[in-house]
N, C-alpha and C positions, 0 to 999 in steps of 0.2 A: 504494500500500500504506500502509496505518495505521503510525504508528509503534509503537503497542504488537505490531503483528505483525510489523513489521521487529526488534523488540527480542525475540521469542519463538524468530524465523528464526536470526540470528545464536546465539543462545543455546545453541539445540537441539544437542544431540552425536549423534553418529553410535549410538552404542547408544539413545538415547531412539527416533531415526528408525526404529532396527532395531526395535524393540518396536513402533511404531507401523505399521507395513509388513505386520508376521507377523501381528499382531491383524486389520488389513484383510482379509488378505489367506485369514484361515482364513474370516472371515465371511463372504468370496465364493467361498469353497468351493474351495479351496485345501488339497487334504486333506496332501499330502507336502511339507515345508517344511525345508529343511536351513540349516543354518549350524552354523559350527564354533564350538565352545566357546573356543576360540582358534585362533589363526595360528599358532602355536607348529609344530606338528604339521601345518599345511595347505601344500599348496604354492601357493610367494613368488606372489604376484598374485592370484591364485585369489578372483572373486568371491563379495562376502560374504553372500547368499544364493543358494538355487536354491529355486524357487516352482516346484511341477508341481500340475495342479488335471488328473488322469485323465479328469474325464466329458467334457472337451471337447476333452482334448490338448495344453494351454496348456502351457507351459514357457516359464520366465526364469529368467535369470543377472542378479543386481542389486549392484552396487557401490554403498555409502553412502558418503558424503563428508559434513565439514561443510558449508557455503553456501561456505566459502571454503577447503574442502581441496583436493588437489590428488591426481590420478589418477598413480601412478605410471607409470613406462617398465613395468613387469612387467605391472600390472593392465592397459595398455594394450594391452598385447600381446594379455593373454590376453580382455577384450572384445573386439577386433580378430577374433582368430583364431576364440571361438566364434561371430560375426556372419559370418564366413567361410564357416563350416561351416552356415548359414540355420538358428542359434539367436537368438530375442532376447536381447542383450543389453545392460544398463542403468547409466550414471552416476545416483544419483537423491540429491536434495539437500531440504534441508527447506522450500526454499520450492515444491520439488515438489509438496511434501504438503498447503501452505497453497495453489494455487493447483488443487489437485483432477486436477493430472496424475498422481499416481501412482495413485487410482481409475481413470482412466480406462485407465491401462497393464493394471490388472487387471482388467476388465472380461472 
């Protein structure tokens, strides 16, 4: 990796990623797209998107992290528990997004 893109990875915050994920993610037709305006009101864990695209069935649950945050015991539980249940769901981090796995998750 470049270091200007190592310096862009590190940088990126977790709202920049979420912006960047939702804008993908409508382009690939992604019509239903939720995230809470805050946590405040959400329950504790509770991943921070859910991505449904109807014409194919697709659904995900995505957790954003920085490159170096860390996935709580709650949000563990509850990616554990919906992957349980045969939902996808996603830690995704911003060199996700620099190495073109989170396209290919939405694909």
């Amino acid at each position: 990796m470049t270091e200007p893109a190592a310096l862009i990875i590190r940088a990126m915050t977790e709202r920049d990623l979420q912006g960047f994920v939702i804008e993908l993610a409508r382009w690939m037709g992604y019509s239903l797209i939720y995230h809470s305006w805050t946590s405040i009101h959400s329950p504790g864990g509770f991943p921070d998107l859910v991505l449904c695209r109807p014409t194919d069935g697709k659904l995900l649950f995505v957790e954003l992290k920085r490159e170096v945050g860390k996935v709580t015991v709650t949000q563990q539980l509850w990616l554990d528990g919906l992957r349980a249940c045969g939902s996808a769901a996603y830690v995704l981090r911003p060199s996700d997004w620099y190495s073109g796995h989170i396209e290919e998750l939405l694909q």
